[in-house]
Every structure is written in C-alpha cells, then in structure tokens.
C-alpha positions as CSV (number, residue, x, y, z in Angstrom):
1,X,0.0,0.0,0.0
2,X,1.1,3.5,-1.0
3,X,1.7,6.3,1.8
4,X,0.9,9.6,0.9
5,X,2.7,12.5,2.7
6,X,-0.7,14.2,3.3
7,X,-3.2,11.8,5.7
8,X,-6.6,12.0,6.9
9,X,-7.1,12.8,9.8
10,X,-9.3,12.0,12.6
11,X,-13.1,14.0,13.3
12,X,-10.9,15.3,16.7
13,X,-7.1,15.7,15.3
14,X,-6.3,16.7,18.7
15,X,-6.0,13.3,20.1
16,X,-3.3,12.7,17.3
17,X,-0.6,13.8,19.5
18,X,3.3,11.7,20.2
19,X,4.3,12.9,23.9
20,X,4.1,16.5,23.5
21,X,4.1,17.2,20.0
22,X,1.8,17.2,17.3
23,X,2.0,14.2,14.7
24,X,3.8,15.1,11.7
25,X,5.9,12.3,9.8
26,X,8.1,12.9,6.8
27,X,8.0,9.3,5.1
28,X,11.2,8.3,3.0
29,X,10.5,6.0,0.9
30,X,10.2,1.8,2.3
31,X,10.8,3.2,5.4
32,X,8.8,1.0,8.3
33,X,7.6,2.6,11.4
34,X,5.5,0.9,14.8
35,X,2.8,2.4,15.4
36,X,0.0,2.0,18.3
37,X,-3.1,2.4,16.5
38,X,-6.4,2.9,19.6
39,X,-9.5,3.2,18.5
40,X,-13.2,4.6,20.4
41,X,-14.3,0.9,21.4
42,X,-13.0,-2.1,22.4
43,X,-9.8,-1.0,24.6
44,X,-10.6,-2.9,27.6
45,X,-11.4,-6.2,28.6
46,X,-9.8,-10.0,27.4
47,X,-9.8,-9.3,24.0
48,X,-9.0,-5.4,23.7
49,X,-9.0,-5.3,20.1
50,X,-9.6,-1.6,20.1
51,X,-5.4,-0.9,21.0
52,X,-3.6,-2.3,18.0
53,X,0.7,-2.7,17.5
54,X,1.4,-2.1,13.7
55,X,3.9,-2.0,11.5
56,X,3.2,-0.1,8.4
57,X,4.8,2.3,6.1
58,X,2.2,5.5,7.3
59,X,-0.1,5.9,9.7
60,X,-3.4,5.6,7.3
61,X,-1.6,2.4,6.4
62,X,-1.7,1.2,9.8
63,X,-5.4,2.2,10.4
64,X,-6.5,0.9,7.4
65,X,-4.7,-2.6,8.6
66,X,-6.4,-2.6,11.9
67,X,-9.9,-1.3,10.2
68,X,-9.9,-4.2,7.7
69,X,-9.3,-6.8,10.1
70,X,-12.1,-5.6,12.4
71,X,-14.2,-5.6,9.4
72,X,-13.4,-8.6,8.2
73,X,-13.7,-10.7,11.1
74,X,-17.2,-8.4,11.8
75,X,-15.7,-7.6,15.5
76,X,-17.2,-4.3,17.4
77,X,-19.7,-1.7,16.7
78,X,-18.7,0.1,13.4
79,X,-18.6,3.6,15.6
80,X,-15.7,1.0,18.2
81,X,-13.9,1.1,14.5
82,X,-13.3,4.8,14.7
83,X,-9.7,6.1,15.0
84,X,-9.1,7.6,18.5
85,X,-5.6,7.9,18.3
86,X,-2.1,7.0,16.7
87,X,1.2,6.9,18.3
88,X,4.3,6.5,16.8
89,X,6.6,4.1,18.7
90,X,9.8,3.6,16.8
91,X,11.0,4.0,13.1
92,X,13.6,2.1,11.1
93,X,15.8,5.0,9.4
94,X,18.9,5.0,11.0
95,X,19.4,8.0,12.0
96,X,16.1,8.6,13.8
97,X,16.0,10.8,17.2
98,X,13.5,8.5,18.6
99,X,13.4,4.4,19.4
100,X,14.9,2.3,16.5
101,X,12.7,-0.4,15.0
102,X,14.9,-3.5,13.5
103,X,13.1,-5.6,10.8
C-alpha cells in the first residue's frame, strides 16, 4: 500500500498527539515505522482489540490494517472502528532521534 505525505485525519485531530508534539511524519520511501493504533471501542477487557501494535509504512496504512481486520472478522460496533488515536513508537531510518525499530 502506497503512503501519501498528506493523511486523513481523525473527526478530533487533537487526540493525534506523540508525547508533547503534534504528529507530523516525513515518510522516505520503504521506510517502516511501529505504530500503536487505539480506537473509540473495544480498549478494555480480554480481548482489547480496540489498542492495535502495527507496522506499516504510514499511519493511514496502519489504520486501514487494523480497520480491515475488524471488518473482516465483523468484530465491534462500526462507531468502536473509529480512530481515536495513533502513536508512533519507533521508526527504522537509521538516524532517527527516537526508538529504532529493527526488521
């Protein structure tokens, strides 16, 4: 899947944020990146399939990813499907000033 530099973003970006900072990502190209995709629903309980670990090129990548397997497997409430928030945990370009991810 393709990653565009521009992504959609949530009804409430404000909920996009990475510690103190807003979420901005300058993709280069194949670069992979860990990403903790949390959505409105299903974050507690045995089977919290609302808080997601992904590895994916963007962070609509990643969303989309968790999205299709929810849909797919019909689990949740289409509005427990809704992107809450997306963190970014670690990267794999080298010289990254955050957590290194190694594929």
């Amino acid at each position: 899947m393709e990653c565009s530099h521009i992504y959609p973003f949530p009804k409430d970006p404000s909920n996009l944020f990475v510690g103190s900072y807003f979420f901005t990502i300058f993709v280069k190209k194949n670069m992979m990146m860990l990403f903790k995709v949390t959505l409105r629903g299903m974050t507690i309980g045995p089977n919290a399939y609302g808080i997601s670990y992904v590895v994916a090129e963007c962070p609509t990548s990643a969303y989309k990813k968790v999205k299709e397997f929810l849909d797919t497997n019909d689990l949740g409430f289409s509005r427990d499907r809704e992107l809450h928030s997306i963190e970014l945990i670690a990267d794999s370009y080298r010289h990254t000033a955050g957590t290194l991810l190694h594929i």
